[in-house]
C-alpha positions in Angstrom: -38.5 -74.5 -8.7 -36.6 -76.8 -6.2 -33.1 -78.1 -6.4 -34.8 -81.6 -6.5 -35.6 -81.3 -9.7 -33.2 -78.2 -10.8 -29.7 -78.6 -10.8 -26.4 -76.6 -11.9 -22.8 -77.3 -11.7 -21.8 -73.9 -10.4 -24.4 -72.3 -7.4 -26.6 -69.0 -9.0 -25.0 -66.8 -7.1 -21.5 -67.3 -9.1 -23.1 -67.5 -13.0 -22.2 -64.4 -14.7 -24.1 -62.5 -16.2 -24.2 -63.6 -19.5 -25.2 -67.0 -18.1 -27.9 -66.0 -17.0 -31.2 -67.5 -19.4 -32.8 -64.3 -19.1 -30.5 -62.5 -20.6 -30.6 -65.2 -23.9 -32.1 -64.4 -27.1 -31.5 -67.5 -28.8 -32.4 -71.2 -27.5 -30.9 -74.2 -29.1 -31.8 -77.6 -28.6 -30.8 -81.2 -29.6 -33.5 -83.3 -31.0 -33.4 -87.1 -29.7 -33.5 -87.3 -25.9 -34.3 -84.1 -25.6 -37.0 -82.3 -27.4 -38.5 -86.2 -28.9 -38.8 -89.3 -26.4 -36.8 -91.3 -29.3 -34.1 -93.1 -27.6 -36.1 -96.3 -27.0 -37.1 -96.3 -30.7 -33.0 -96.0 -31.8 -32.0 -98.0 -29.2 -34.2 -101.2 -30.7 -33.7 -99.6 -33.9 -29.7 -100.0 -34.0 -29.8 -104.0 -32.6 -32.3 -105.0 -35.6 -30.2 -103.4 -37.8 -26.8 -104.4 -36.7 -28.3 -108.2 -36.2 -29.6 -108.1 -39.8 -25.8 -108.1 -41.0 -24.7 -109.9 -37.7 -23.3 -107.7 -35.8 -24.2 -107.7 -32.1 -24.0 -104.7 -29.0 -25.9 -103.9 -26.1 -28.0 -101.0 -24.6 -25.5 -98.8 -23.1 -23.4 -98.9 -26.0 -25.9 -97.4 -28.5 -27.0 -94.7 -26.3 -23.1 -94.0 -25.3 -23.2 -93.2 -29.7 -26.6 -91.2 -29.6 -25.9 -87.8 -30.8 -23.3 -88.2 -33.1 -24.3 -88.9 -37.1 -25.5 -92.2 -37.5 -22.1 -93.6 -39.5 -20.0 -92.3 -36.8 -22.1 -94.1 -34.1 -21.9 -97.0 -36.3 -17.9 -97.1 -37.1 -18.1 -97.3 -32.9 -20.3 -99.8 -32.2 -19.0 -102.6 -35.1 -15.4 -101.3 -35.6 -15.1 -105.0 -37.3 -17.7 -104.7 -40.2 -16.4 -103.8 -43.3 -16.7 -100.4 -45.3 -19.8 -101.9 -47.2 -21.2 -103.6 -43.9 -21.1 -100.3 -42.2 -23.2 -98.8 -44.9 -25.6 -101.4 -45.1 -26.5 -101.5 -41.5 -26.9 -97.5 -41.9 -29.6 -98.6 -44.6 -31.3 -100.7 -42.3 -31.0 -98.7 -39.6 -32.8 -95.6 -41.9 -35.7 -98.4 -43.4 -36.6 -99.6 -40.1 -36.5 -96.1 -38.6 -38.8 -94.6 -41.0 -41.4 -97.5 -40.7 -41.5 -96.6 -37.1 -41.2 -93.3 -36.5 -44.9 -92.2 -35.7 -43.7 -94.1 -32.2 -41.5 -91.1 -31.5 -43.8 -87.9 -30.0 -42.5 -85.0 -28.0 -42.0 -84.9 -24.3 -45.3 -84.4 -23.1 -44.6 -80.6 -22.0 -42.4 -80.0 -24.4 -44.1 -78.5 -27.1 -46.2 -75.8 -24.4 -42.9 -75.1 -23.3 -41.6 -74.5 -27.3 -45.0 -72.6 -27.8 -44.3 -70.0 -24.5 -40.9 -69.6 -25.9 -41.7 -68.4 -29.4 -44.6 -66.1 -28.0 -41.6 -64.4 -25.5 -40.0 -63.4 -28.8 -37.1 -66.4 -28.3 -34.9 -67.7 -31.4 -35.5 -71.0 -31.2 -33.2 -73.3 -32.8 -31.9 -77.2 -33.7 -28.7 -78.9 -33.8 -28.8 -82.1 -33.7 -26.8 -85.6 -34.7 -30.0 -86.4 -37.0 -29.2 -86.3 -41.0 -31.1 -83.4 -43.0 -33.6 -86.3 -44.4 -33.7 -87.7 -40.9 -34.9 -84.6 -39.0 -36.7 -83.3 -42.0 -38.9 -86.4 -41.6 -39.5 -86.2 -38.1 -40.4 -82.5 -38.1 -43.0 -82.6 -40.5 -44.7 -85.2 -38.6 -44.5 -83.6 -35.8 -45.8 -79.9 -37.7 -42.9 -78.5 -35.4 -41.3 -76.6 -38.5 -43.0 -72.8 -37.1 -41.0 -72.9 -33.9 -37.1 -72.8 -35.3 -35.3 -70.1 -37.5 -33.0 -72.7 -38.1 -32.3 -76.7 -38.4 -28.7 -78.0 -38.6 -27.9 -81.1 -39.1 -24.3 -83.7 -38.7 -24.3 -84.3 -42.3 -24.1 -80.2 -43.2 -22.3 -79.4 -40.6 -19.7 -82.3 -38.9 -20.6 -84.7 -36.3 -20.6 -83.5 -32.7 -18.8 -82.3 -30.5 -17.4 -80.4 -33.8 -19.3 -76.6 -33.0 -20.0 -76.0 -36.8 -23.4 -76.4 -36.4 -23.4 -73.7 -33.6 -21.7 -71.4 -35.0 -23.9 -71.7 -38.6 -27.1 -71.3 -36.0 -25.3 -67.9 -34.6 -23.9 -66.8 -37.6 -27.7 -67.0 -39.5 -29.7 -65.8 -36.2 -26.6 -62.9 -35.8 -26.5 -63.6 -32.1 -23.1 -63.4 -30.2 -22.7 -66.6 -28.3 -23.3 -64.9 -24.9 -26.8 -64.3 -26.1 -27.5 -68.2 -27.0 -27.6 -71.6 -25.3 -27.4 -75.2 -26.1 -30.1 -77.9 -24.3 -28.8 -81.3 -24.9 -28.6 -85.3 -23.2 -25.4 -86.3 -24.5 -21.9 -85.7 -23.3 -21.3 -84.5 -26.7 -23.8 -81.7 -27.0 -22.0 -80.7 -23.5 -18.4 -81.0 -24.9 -19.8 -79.3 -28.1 -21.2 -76.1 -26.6 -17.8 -75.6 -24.2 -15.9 -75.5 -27.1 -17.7 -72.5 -27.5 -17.8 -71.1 -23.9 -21.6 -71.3 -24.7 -24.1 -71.3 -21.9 -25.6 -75.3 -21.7 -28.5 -77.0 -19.9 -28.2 -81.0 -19.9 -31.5 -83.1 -19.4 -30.9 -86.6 -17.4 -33.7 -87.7 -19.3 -32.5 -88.7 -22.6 -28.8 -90.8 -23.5 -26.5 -90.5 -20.6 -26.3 -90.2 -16.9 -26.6 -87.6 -14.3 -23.3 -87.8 -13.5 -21.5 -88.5 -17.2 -23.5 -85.2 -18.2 -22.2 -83.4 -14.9 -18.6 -84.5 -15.6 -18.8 -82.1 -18.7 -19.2 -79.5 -16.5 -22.9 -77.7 -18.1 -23.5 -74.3 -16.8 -27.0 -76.1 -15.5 -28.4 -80.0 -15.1 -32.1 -80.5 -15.1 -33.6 -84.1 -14.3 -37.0 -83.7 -16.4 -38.9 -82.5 -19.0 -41.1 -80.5 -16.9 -37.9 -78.8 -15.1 -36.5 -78.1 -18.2 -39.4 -76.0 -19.1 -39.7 -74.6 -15.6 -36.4 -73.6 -15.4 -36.4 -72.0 -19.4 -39.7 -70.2 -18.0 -38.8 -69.0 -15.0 
């Protein structure tokens, strides 16, 4: 492990030790960005559907909305469209997705690193900006369903960085929230877990920067996929 690839935004030596991943019984992790190489496929995904109805945006703007429910993100982006606009990009945003989502696999070491967790006796969880049907959909095709105790989704729980969906994950796996921590790309699954004082990891890899995610302040800041599942390893 190298601080190359590993990163955190206090040094070891100061974590406490409830921040310390060995001592965590329960992992929880966003979806998009960070378990599932998906940003690509929303990012394309969200211009077809906004163009469809005329609405226009660029890159950095739909990944900037990546991790909050998809009507939120789309209120952002085209503030101007109309009640009934809004909802009719959301529909084709959710038709094209569908036709497309076979494009979307894991992070190549992701799943090994899923599969050494669960035989360590780890709660492994999901929280994520995905709808129920949304996420349903995409862990069936991925035949990911035996690795979580629990999914929780933005439309059962509030968009992020509202904690609801934490605190329903900690409340069904009855872990205290010294004994959990949140894995996400977005400065909202960082802002989302602080409101907990939960323990975080954010990956580079998926919606925002290195240094977006570091102004959050996550207890650590990994660049990959392989040293995320290094450090959740080690």
């Amino acid at each position: 492990m190298t601080e190359a690839t590993i990163e955190r935004s206090i040094p070891t030596t100061d974590l406490s030790p409830e921040h310390h991943l060995a001592y965590k019984a329960l992992i929880i992790f966003d979806w998009d960005g960070t378990l599932m190489d998906s940003i690509g496929l929303i990012v394309e995904t969200m211009h077809i559907a906004g163009e469809a109805h005329g609405f226009f945006t660029d890159d950095k703007a739909i990944k900037d909305i990546i991790g909050l429910s998809l009507l939120s993100g789309i209120e952002i982006l085209y503030p101007q469209a109309s009640a009934e606009q809004q909802l009719a990009i959301q529909q084709s945003y959710a038709d094209y997705y569908i036709a497309n989502s076979s494009r979307t696999p894991f992070f190549a070491p992701i799943e090994a690193m899923l599969k050494n967790l669960k035989a360590q006796g780890k709660q492994l969880a999901v929280a994520t900006g995905k709808n129920r049907r949304g996420l349903d959909r995409v862990i069936s095709a991925s035949a990911s369903e035996h690795y979580f105790i629990m999914t929780r989704c933005a439309d059962e729980a509030g968009s992020k960085p509202d904690p609801q969906m934490l605190h329903d994950i900690l409340d069904f796996s009855k872990q205290p929230v010294s004994r959990a921590v949140y894995i996400g790309d977005s400065i909202y699954d960082i802002q989302m877990a602080n409101r907990l004082g939960m323990t975080s990891i954010a990956v580079d890899y998926g919606t925002a920067t290195h240094a977006e995610l570091a102004a959050q302040q996550p207890t650590y800041q990994v660049q990959t996929p392989e040293a995320l599942a290094e450090l959740l390893s080690s």
